[in-house]
C-alpha atoms as a printed R data frame, in Angstrom:
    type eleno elety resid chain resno       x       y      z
1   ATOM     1    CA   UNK     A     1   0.000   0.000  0.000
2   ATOM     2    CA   UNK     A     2   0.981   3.584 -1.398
3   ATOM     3    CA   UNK     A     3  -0.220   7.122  0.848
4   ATOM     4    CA   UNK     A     4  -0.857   7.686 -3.265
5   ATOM     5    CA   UNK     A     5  -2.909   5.072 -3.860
6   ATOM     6    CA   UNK     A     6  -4.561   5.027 -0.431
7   ATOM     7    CA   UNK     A     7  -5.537   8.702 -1.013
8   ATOM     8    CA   UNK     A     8  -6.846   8.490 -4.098
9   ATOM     9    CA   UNK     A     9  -9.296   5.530 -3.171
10  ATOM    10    CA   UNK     A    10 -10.407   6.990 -0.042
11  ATOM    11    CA   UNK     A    11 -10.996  10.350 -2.705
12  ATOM    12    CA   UNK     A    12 -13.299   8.159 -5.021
13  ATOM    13    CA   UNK     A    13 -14.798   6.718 -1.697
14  ATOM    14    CA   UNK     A    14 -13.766   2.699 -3.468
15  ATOM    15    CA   UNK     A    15 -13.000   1.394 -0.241
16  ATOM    16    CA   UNK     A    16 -13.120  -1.902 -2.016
17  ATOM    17    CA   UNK     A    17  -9.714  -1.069 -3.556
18  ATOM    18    CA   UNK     A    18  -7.848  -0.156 -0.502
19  ATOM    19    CA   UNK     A    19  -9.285  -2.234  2.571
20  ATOM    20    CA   UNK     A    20  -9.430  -5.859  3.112
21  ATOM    21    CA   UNK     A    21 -12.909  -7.587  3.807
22  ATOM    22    CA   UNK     A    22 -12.882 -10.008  6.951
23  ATOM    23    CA   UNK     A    23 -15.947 -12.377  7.900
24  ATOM    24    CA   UNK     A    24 -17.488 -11.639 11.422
25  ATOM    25    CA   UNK     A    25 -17.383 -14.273 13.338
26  ATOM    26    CA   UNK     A    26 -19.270 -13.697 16.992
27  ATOM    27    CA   UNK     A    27 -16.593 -14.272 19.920
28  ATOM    28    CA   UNK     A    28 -13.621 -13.236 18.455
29  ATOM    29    CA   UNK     A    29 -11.930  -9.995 18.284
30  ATOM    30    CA   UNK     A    30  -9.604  -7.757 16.211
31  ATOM    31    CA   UNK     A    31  -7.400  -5.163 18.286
32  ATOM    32    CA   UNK     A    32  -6.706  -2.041 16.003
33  ATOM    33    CA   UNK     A    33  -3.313  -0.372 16.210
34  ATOM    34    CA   UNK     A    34  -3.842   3.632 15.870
35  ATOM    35    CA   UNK     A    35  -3.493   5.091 12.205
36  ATOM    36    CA   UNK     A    36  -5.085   1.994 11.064
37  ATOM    37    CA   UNK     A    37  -8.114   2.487  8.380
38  ATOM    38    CA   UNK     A    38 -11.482   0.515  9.216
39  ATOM    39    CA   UNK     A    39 -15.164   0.305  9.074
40  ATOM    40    CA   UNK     A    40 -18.375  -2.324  9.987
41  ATOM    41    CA   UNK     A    41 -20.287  -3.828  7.309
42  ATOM    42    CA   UNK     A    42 -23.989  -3.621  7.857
43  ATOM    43    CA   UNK     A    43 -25.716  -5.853 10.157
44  ATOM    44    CA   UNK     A    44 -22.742  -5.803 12.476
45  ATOM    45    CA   UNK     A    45 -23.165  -5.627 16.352
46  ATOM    46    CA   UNK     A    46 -19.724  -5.136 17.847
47  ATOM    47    CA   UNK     A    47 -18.074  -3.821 21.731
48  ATOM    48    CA   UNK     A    48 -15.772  -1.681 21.230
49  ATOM    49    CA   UNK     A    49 -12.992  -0.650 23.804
50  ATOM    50    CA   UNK     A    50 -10.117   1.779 22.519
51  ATOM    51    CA   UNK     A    51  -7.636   4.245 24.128
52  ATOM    52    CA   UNK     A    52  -8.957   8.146 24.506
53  ATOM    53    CA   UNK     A    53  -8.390   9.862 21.816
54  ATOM    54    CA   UNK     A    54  -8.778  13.267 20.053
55  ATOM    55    CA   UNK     A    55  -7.148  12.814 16.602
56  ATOM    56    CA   UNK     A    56  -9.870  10.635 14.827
57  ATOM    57    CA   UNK     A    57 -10.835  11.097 10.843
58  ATOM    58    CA   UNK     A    58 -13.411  10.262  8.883
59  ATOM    59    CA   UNK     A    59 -13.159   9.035  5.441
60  ATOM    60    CA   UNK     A    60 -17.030   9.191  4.445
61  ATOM    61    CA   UNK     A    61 -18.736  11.935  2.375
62  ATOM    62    CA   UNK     A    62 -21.159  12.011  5.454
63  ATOM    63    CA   UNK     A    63 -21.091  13.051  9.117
64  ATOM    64    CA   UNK     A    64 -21.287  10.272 11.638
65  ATOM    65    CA   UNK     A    65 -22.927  11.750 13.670
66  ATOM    66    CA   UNK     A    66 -26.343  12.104 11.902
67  ATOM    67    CA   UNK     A    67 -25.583  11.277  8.743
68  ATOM    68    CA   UNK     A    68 -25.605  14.796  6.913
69  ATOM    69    CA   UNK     A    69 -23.434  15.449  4.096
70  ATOM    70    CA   UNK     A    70 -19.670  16.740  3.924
71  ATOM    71    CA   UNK     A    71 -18.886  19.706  1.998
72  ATOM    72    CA   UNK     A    72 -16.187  19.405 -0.493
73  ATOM    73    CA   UNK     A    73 -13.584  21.436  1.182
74  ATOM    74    CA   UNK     A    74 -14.034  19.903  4.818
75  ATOM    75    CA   UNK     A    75 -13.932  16.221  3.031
76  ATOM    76    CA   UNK     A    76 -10.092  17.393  1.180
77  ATOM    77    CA   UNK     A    77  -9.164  18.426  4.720
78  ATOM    78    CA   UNK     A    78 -10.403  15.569  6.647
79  ATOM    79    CA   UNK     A    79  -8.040  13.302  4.189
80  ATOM    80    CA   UNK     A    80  -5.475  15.343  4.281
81  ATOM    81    CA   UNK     A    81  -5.211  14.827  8.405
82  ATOM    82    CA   UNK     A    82  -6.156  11.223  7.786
83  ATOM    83    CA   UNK     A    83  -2.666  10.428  5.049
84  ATOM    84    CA   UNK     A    84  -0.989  12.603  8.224
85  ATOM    85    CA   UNK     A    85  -1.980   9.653 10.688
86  ATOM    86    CA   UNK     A    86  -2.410   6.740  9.005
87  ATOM    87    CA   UNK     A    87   0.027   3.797  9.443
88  ATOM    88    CA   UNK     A    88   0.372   1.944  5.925
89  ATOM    89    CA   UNK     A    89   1.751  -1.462  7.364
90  ATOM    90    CA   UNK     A    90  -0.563  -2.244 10.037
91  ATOM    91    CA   UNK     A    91  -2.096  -5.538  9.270
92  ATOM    92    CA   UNK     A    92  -4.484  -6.780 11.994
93  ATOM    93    CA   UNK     A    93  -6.421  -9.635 11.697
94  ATOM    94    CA   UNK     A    94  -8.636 -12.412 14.510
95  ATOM    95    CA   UNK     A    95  -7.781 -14.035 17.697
96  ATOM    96    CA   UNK     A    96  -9.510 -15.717 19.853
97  ATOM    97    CA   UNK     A    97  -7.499 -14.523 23.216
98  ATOM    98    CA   UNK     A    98  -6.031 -16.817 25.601
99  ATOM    99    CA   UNK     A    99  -7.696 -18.696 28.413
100 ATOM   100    CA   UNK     A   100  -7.091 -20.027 31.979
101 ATOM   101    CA   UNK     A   101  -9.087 -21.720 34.347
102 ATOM   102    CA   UNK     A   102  -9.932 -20.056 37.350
103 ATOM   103    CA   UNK     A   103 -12.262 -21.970 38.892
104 ATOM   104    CA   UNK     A   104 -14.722 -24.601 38.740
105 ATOM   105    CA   UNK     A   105 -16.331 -24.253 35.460
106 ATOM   106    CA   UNK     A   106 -14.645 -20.539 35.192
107 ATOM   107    CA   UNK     A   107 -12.580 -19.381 32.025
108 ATOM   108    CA   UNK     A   108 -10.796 -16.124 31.955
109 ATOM   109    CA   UNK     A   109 -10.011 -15.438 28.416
110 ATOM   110    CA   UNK     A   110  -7.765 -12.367 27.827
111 ATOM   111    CA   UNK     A   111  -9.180 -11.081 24.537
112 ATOM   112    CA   UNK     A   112  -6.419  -7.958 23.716
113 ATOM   113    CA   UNK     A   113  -3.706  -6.319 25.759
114 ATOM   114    CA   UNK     A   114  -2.008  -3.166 24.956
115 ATOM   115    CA   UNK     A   115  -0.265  -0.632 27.850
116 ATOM   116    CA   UNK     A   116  -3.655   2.050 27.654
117 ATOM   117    CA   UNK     A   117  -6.699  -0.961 27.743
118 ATOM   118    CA   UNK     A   118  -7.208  -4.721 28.184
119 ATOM   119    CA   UNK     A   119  -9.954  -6.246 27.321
120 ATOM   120    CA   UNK     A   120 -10.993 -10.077 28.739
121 ATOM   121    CA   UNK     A   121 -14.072 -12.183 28.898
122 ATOM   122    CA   UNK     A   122 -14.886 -14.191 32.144
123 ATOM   123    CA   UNK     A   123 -17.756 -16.908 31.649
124 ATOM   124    CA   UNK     A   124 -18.629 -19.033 34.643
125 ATOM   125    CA   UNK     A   125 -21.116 -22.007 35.204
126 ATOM   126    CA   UNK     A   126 -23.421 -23.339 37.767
127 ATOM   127    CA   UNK     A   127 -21.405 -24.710 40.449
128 ATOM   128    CA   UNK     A   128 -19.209 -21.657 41.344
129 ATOM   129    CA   UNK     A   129 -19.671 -17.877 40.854
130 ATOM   130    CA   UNK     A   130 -17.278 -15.830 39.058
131 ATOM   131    CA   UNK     A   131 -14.726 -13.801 41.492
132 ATOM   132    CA   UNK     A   132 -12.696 -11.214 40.524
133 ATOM   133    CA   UNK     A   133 -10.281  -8.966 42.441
134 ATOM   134    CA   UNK     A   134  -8.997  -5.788 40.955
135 ATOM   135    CA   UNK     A   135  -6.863  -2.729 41.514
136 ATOM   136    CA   UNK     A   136  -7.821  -0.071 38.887
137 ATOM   137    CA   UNK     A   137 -11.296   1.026 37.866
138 ATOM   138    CA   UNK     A   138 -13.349  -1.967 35.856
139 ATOM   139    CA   UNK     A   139 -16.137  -1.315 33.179
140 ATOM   140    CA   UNK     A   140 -18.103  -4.667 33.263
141 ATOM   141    CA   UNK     A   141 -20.554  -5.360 30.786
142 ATOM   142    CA   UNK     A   142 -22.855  -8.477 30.240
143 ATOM   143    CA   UNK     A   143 -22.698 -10.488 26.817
144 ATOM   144    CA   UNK     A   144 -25.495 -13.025 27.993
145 ATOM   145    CA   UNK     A   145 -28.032 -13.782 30.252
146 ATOM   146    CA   UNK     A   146 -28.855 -11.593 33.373
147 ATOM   147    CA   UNK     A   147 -26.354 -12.145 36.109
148 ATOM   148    CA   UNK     A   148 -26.066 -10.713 39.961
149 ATOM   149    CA   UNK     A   149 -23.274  -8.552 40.643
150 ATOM   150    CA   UNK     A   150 -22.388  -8.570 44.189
151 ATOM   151    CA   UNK     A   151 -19.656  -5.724 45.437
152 ATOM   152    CA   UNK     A   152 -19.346  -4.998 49.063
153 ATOM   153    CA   UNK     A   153 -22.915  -4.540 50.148
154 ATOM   154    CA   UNK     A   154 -24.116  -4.007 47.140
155 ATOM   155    CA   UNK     A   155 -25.640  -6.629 45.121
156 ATOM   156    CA   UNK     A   156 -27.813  -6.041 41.988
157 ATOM   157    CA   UNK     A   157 -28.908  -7.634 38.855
158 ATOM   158    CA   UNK     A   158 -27.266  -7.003 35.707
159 ATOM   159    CA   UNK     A   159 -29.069  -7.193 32.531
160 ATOM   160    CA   UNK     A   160 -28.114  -8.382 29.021
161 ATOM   161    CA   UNK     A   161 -26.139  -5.353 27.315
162 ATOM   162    CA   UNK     A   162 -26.043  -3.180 30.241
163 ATOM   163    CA   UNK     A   163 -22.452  -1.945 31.411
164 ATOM   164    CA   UNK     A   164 -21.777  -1.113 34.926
165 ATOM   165    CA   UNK     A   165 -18.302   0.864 36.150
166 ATOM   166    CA   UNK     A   166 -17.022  -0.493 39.248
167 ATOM   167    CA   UNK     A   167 -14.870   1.891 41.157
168 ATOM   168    CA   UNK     A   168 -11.169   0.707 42.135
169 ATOM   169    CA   UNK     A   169 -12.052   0.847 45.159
170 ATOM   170    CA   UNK     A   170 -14.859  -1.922 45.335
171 ATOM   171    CA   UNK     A   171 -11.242  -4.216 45.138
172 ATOM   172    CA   UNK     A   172 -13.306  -7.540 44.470
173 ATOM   173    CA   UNK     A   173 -16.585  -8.670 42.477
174 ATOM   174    CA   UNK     A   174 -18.465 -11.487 42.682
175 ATOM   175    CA   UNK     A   175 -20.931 -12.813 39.972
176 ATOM   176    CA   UNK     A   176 -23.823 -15.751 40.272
177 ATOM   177    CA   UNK     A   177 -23.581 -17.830 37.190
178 ATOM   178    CA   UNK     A   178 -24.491 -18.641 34.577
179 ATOM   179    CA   UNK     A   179 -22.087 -15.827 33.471
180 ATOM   180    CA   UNK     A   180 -20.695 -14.453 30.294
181 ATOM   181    CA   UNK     A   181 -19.220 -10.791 30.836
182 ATOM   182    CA   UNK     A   182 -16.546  -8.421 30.164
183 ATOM   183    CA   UNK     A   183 -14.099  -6.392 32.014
184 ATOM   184    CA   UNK     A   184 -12.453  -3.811 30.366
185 ATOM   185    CA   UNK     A   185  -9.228  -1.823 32.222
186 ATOM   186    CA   UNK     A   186  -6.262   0.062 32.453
187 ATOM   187    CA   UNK     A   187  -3.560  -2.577 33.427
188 ATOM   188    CA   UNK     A   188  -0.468  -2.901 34.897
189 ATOM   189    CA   UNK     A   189   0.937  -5.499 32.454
190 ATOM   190    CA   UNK     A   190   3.252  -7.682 34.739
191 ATOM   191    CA   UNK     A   191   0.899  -7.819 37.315
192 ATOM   192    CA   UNK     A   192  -2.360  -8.303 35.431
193 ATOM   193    CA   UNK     A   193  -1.800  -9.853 31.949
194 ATOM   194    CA   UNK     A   194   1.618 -11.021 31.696
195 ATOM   195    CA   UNK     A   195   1.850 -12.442 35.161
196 ATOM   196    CA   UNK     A   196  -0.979 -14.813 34.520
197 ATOM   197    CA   UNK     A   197  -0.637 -16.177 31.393
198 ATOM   198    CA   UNK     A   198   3.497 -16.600 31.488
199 ATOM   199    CA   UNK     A   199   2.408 -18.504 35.083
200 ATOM   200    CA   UNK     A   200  -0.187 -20.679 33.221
201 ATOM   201    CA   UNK     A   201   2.519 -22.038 30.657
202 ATOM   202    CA   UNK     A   202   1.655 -19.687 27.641
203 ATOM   203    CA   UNK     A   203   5.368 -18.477 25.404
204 ATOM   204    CA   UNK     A   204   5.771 -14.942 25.638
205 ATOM   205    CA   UNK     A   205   5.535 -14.576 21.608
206 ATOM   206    CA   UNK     A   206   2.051 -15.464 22.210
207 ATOM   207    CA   UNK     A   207   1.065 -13.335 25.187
208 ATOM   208    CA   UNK     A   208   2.860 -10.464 22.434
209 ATOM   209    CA   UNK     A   209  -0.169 -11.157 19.691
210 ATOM   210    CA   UNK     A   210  -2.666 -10.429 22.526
211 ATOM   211    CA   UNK     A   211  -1.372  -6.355 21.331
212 ATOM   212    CA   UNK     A   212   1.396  -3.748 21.418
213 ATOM   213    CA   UNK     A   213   3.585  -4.375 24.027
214 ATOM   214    CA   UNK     A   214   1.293  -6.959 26.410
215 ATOM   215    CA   UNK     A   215   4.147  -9.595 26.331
216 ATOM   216    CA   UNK     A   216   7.089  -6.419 26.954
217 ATOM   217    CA   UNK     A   217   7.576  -3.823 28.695
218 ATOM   218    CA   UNK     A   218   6.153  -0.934 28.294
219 ATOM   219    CA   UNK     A   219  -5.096   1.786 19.730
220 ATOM   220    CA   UNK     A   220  -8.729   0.495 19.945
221 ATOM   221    CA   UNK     A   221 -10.246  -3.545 20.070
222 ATOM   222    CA   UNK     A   222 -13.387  -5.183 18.902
């Protein structure tokens, strides 16, 4: 991939020409480096975590945010700051994560890892809830079927799609399975990504495909 040939696609709006088409399959995910070019097909449900950020362009003749249309000169300079930001050898494609055991009939699967988010998915039977003990601020949201979320003294049900921020200072969570969430963080990499999967036999090249820098010392995920 040229900038030259990347510009003038994303000029003629062929996306076709210049972007790579990848089926959806439900459960997996696709971390994003920054400067990377992408967009959903229709009919796609995704979660999306990424890093804040205040440098974002648009490549559509349309506003996102309610759909009107882009004027010729604001579309020239909204690709001229995109060819300022984009990365031309970024590459990213599925993974599945990386799972441990954690319990009886509880799977922690570490979906992406980068130094500015992690993302993981906890899913938990029957026979013992889901616990969870944290040190930074977690944003837990609910891929399946209603759960209870008990946190000190609170304890309240959680609902299919519904995110709930739990303060760092709740320290522990417990959940009443059937389970099937996500926690997304800010991590301390030895401690909370590294750390468990070097411990649970996993090479450090693959802990490194989990995202930049998660198997080293010190973008956006769906």
């Amino acid at each position: 991939m040229t900038a030259e040939r990347l510009h003038a696609a994303l000029r003629a709006q062929d996306f076709d020409a210049v972007l790579r088409r990848l089926p959806v399959r439900a459960g997996e995910t696709l971390y994003v480096p920054g400067g990377t070019p992408h967009s959903f097909g229709p009919d796609t449900l995704v979660y999306e975590i990424e890093q804040t950020s205040d440098v974002q362009q648009h490549a559509m003749r349309w506003k996102m945010e309610d759909g009107s249309p882009v004027g010729d000169a604001e579309f020239a300079s909204r690709l001229d700051m995109l060819m300022q930001q984009v990365d031309l050898h970024t590459r990213p494609d599925f993974t599945p994560g990386l799972g441990i055991a954690v319990g009886d009939g509880v799977r922690r699967v570490f979906l992406c890892a980068g130094p500015y988010f992690v993302l993981e998915r906890w899913q938990a039977g029957t026979v013992e809830p889901l616990r969870h003990s944290f040190a930074t601020a977690q944003v837990l949201s609910n891929v399946g079927a209603p759960v209870r979320v008990r946190t000190g003294v609170r304890n309240e049900e959680l609902g299919p799609a519904e995110t709930l921020l739990l303060p760092a200072a709740c320290a522990e969570v417990e959940i009443t399975g059937p389970a099937d969430v996500l926690f997304g963080y800010l991590p301390d990499l030895d401690r909370d990504v590294r750390g468990p999967l070097l411990a649970a036999g996993y090479p450090r090249p693959l802990v490194d495909s989990l995202g930049p820098g998660a198997g080293r010392a010190g973008g956006g995920a769906f």
